[in-house]
PADORO-777063 format. One record per residue (C-alpha): residue in one letter; x, y, z; residue number from 1. Coordinates in Angstrom, 3 decimals, padded with zeros to 6 digits, always signed. Example, Ala and Ser with C-alpha at 12.3 -4.5 7.8 and 13.67 -1.06 7.14 Angstrom:
SITE  type        c1        c2        c3  seq
SITE     A  +012.300  -004.500  +007.800    1
SITE     S  +013.670  -001.060  +007.140    2
# end
This chain:
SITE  type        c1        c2        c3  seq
SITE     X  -051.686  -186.614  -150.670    1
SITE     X  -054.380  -189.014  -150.406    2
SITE     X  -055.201  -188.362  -146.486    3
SITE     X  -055.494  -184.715  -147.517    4
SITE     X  -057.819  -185.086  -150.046    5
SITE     X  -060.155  -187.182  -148.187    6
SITE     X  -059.929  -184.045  -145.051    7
SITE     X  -061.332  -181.671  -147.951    8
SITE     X  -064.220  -183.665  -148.890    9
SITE     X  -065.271  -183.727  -145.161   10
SITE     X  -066.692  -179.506  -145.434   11
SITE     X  -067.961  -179.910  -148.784   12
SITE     X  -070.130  -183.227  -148.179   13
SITE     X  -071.208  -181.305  -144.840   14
SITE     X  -071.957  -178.185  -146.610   15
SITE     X  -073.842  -180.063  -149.084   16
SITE     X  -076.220  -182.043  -146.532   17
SITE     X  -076.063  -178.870  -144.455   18
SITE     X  -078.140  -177.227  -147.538   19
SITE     X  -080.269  -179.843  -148.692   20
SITE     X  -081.491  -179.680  -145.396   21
SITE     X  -082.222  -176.247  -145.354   22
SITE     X  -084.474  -176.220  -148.444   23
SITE     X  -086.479  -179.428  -146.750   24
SITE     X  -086.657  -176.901  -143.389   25
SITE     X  -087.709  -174.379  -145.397   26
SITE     X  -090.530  -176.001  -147.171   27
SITE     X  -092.039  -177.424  -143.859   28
SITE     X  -092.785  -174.123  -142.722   29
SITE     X  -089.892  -173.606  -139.827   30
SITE     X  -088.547  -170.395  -140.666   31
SITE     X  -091.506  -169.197  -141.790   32
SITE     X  -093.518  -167.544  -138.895   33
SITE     X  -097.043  -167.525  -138.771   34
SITE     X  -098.219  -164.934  -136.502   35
SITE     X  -100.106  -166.715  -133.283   36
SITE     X  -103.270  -165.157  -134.198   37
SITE     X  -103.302  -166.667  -137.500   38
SITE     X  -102.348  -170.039  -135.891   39
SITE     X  -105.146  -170.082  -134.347   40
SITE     X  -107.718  -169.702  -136.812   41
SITE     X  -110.852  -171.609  -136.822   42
SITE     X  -111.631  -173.610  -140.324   43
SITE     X  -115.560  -172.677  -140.874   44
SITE     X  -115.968  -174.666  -143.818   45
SITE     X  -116.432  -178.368  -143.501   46
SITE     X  -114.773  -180.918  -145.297   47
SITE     X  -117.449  -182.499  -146.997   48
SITE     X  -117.120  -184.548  -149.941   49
SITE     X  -119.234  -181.702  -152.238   50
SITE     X  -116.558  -179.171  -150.716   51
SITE     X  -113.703  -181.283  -151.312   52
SITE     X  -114.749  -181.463  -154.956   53
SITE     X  -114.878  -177.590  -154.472   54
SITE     X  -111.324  -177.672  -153.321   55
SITE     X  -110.059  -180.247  -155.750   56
SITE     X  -110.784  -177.663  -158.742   57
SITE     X  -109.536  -174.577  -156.742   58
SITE     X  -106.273  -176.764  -156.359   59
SITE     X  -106.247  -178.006  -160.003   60
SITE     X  -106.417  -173.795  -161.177   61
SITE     X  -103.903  -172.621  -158.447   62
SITE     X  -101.606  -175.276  -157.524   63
SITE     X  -101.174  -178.057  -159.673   64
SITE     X  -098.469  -176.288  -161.776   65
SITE     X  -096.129  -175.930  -159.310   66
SITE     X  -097.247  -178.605  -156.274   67
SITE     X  -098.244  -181.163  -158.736   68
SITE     X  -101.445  -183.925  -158.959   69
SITE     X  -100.914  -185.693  -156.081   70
SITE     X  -099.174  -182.893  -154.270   71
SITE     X  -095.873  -184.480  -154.619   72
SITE     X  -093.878  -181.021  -155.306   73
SITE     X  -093.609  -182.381  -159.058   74
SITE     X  -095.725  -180.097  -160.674   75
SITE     X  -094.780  -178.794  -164.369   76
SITE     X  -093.412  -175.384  -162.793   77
SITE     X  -091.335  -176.566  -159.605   78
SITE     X  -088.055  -176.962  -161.468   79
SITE     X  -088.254  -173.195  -162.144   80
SITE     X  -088.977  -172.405  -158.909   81
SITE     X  -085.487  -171.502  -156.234   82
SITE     X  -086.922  -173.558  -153.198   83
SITE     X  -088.647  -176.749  -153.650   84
SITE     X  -092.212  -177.313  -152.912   85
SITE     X  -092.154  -180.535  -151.130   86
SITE     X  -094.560  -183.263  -149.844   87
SITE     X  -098.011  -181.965  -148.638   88
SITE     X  -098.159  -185.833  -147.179   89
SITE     X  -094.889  -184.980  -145.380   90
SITE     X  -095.767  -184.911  -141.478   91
SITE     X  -093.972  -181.822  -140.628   92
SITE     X  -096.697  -179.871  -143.137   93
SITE     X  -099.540  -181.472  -142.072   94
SITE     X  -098.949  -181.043  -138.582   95
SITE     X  -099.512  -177.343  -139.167   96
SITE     X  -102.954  -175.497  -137.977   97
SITE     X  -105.488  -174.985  -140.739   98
SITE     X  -104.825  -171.172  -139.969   99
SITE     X  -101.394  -171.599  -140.383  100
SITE     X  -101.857  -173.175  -143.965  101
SITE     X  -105.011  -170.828  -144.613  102
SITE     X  -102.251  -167.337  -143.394  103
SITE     X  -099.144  -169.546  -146.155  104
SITE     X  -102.074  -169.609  -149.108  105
SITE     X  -103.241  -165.762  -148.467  106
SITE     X  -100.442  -164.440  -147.916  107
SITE     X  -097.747  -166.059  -149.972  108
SITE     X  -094.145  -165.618  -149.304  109
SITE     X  -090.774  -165.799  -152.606  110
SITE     X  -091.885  -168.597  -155.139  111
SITE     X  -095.270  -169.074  -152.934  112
SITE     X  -097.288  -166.195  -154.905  113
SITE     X  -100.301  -164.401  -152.624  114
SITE     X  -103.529  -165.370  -153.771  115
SITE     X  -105.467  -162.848  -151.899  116
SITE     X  -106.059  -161.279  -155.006  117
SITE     X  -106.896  -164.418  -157.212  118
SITE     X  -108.815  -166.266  -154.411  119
SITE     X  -111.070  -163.265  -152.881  120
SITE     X  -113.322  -165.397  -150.832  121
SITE     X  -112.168  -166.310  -147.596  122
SITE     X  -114.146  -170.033  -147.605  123
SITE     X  -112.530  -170.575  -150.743  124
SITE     X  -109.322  -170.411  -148.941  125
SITE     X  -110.522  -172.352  -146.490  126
SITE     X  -112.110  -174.528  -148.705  127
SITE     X  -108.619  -175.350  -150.413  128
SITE     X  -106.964  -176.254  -147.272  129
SITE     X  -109.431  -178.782  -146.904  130
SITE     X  -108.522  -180.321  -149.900  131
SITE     X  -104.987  -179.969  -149.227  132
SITE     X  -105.399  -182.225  -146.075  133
SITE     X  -106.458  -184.901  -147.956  134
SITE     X  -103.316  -185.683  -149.449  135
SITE     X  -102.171  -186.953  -145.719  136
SITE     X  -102.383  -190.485  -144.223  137
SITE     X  -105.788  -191.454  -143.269  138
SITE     X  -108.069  -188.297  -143.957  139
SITE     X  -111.414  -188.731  -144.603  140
SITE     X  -114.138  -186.348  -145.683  141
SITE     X  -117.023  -186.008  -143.281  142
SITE     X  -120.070  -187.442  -143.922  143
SITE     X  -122.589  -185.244  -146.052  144
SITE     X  -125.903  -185.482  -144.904  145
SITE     X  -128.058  -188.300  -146.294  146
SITE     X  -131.750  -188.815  -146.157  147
SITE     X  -132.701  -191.278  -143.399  148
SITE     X  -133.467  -194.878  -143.954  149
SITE     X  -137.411  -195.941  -144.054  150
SITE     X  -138.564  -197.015  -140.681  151
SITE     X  -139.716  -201.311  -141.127  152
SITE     X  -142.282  -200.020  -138.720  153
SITE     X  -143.898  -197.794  -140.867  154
SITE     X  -147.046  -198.744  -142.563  155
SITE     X  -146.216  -199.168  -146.892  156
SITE     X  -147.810  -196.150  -148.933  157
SITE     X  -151.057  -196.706  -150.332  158
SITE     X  -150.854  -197.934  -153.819  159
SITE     X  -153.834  -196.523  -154.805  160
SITE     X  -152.687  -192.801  -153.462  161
SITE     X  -151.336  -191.111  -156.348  162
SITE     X  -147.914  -190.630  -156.334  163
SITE     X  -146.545  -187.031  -155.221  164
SITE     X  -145.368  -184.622  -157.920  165
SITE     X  -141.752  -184.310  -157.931  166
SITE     X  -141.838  -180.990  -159.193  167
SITE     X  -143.497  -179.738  -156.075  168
SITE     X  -142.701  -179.922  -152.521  169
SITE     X  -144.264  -182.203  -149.959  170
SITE     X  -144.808  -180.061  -147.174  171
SITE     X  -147.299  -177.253  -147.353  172
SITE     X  -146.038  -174.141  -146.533  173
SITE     X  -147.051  -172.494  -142.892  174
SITE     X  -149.096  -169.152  -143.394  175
SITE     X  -149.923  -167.298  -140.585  176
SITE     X  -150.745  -163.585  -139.646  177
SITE     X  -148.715  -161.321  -138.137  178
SITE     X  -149.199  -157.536  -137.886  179
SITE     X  -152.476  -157.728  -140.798  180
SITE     X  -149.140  -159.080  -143.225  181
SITE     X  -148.909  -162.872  -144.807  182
SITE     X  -146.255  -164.254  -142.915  183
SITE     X  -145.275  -167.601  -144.825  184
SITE     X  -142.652  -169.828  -144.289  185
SITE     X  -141.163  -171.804  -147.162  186
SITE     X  -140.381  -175.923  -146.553  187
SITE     X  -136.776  -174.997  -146.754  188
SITE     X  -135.042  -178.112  -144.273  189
SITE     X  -134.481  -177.331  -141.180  190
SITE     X  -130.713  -177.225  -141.152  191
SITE     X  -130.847  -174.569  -144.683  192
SITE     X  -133.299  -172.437  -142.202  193
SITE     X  -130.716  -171.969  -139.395  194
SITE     X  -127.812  -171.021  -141.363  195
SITE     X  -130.208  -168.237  -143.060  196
SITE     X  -131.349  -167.099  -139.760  197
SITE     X  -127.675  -167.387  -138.032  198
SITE     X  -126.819  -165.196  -141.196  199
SITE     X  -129.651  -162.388  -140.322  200
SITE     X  -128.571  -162.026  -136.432  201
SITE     X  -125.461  -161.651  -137.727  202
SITE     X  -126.433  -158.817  -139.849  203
SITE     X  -128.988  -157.256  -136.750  204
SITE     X  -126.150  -157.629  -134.762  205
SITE     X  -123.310  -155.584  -137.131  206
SITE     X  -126.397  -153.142  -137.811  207
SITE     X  -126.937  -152.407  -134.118  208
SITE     X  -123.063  -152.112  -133.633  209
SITE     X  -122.183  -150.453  -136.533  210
SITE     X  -119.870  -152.253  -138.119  211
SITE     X  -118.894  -152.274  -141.225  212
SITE     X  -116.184  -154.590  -141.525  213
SITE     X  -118.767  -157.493  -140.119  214
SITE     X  -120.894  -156.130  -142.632  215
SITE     X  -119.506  -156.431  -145.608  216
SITE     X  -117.866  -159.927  -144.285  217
SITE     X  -121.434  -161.361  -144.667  218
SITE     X  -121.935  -160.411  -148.223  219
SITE     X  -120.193  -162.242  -151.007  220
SITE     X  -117.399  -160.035  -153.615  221
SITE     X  -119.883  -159.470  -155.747  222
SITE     X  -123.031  -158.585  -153.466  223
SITE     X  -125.678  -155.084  -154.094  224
SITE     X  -126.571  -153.049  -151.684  225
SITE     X  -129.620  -150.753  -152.203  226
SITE     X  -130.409  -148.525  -149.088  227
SITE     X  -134.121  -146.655  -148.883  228
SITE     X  -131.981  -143.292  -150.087  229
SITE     X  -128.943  -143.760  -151.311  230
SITE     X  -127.135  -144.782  -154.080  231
SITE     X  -126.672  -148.759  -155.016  232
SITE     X  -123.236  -149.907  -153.855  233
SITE     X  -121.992  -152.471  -155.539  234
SITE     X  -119.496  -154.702  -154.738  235
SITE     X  -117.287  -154.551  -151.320  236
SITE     X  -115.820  -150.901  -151.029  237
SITE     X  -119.001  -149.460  -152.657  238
SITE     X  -120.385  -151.378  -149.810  239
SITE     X  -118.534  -150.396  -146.850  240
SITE     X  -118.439  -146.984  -147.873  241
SITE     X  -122.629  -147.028  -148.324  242
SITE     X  -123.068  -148.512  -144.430  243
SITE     X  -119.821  -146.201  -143.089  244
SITE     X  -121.949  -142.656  -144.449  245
SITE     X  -124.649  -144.520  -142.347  246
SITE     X  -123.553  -144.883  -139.508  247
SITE     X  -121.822  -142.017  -139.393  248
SITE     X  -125.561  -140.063  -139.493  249
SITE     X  -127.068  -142.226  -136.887  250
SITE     X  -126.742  -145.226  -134.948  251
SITE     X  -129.781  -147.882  -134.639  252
SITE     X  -131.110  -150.324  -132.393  253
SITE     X  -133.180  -152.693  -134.531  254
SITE     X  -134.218  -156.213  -133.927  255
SITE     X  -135.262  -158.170  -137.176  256
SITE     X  -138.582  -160.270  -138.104  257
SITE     X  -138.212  -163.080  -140.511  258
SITE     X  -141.440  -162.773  -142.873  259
SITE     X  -140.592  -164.765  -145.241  260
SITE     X  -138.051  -167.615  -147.170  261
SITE     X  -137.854  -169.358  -150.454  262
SITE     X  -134.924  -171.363  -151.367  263
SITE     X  -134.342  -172.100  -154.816  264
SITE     X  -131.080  -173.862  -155.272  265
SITE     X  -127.821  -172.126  -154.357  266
SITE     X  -130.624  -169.048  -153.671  267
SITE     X  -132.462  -168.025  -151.026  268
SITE     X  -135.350  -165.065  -151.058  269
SITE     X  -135.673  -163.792  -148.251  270
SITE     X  -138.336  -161.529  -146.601  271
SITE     X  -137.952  -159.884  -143.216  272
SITE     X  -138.594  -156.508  -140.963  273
SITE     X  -135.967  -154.495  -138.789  274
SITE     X  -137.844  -152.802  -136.519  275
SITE     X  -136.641  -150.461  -133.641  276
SITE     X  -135.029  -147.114  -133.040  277
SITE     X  -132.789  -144.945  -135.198  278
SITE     X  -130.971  -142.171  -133.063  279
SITE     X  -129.302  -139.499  -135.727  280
SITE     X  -126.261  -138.151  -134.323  281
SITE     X  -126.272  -134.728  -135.443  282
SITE     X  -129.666  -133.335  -133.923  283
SITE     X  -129.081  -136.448  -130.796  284
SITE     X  -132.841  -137.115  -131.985  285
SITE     X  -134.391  -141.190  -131.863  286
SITE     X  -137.221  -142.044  -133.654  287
SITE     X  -138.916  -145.051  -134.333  288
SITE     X  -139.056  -146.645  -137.620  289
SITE     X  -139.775  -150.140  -139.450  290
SITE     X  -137.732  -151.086  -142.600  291
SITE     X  -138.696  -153.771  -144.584  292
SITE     X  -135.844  -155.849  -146.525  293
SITE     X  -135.489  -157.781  -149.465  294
SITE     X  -132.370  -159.932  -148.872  295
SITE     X  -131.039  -162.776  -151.448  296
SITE     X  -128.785  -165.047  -150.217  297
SITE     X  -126.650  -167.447  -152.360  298
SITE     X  -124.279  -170.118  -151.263  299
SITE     X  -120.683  -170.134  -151.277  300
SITE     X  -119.042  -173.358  -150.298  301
SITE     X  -121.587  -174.619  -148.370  302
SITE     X  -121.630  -171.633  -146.441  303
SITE     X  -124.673  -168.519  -147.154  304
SITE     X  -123.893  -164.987  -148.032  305
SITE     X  -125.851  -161.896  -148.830  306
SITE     X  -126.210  -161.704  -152.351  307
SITE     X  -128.253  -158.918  -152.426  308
SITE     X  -130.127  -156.554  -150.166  309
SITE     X  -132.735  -154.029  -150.595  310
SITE     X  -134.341  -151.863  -148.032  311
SITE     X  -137.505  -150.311  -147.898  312
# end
């Protein structure tokens, strides 16, 4: 009697380690496939520590309940859950891609709700897997840009200049003339004034094409949209559908002319001139014309967006 109950225990203590490994391959992401495109995702938000502090409160609304503080898989809803969350220290996750993470979040999959809805912003996503990665071994957030140090070679102010108004800025603006119109550019720092003007080529460059899905990528959810004669569009689908009924009149081929920027904050004003041809489809007819745009831009995440655009 005794040898045969000790050759039934044999299958049941397999079966049991047989499962409990399952759920710990589950969690790790092995039977869940990531499509190759996703995989290979670029993160375009940088892990800085202002980001991470971004990421820390997305992570503290979404997934603390479930994934816990320190992303332990403790969190006050995993006993509910069917699978178990698991470590996000554990190798095996953190050996993912960012896309691969970024593709789990968004899409969602059984007791791992979507948050497509809930997160709409794309570099919010991203923004979260960031902060996710630093609950591995050894991850550090990169270095946020700091003022450099005085140069010891450099003469000491003049005590008896007075001392500059901190309510102003240092640098004079640069006015010049261009086309009989002010053209002034505002002492926004040089690395502020290439992501604005990465963001307008951008737009020239989904204009010229006409594409609306690049389009309405570069404004944020909650972006206006006031063409020369139309109706406002507000929001994304007002959006696309305002630049689709364009482009389905006409095509253009417009380069643009910055005029203008003033950065207040999270806000840029900016100023600018698209200038080239407009060819309208039905009469095959080009013409030249010169549009002149009021953009706002605000930041999201480190990264800017059109707020809101009005043409002229």
């Amino acid at each position: 009697m005794k040898n045969k109950f000790r050759i039934s225990l044999i299958p049941m203590i397999a079966l049991i380690s047989s499962s409990l490994l399952l759920s710990l391959t589950y969690f790790q992401g092995k039977n869940w496939v990531v499509p190759d495109a996703s995989k290979k995702m670029k993160n375009p938000v940088a892990a800085t520590a202002d980001n991470l502090k971004s990421g820390k409160a997305l992570y503290a609304k979404n997934c603390k309940s479930c994934h816990g503080t320190t992303g332990k898989g403790d969190g006050t809803k995993s006993k509910d859950l069917n699978t178990p969350c698991g470590d996000f220290a554990d190798k095996g996750f953190q050996a993912q891609t960012d896309g691969a993470i970024f593709y789990k979040i968004k899409e969602g999959r059984e007791d791992m709700p979507s948050f497509k809805k809930s997160i709409t912003e794309d570099n919010d996503i991203w923004t979260l897997v960031n902060y996710v990665r630093t609950f591995g071994v050894g991850t550090k957030p990169v270095e946020d840009p700091k003022k450099p140090a005085d140069d010891p070679k450099k003469p000491a102010d003049d005590p008896k200049k007075p001392a500059d108004d901190p309510k102003k800025p240092n640098d004079k603006p640069v006015v010049g003339k261009k086309d009989s119109a002010m053209v002034v550019i505002d002492t926004t720092s040089a690395p502020e004034k290439t992501q604005i003007e990465q963001v307008l080529k951008q737009y020239e460059k989904a204009l010229n094409s006409s594409d609306t899905v690049a389009i309405a990528a570069l404004y944020t959810s909650d972006g206006v949209y006031i063409p020369a004669n139309g109706a406002t569009a507000i929001g994304t689908a007002q959006i696309k559908a305002s630049y689709k009924q364009l482009f389905n009149s006409s095509t253009m081929n417009e380069k643009y002319s910055l005029e203008e920027i003033r950065q207040v904050g999270d806000i840029a004003i900016i100023r600018a001139t698209f200038k080239g041809e407009r060819t309208f489809l039905g009469f095959n007819q080009k013409i030249s014309e010169e549009n002149r745009e009021l953009i706002l831009l605000k930041k999201v995440n480190g990264n800017w967006k059109i707020y809101r655009c009005m043409s002229n």
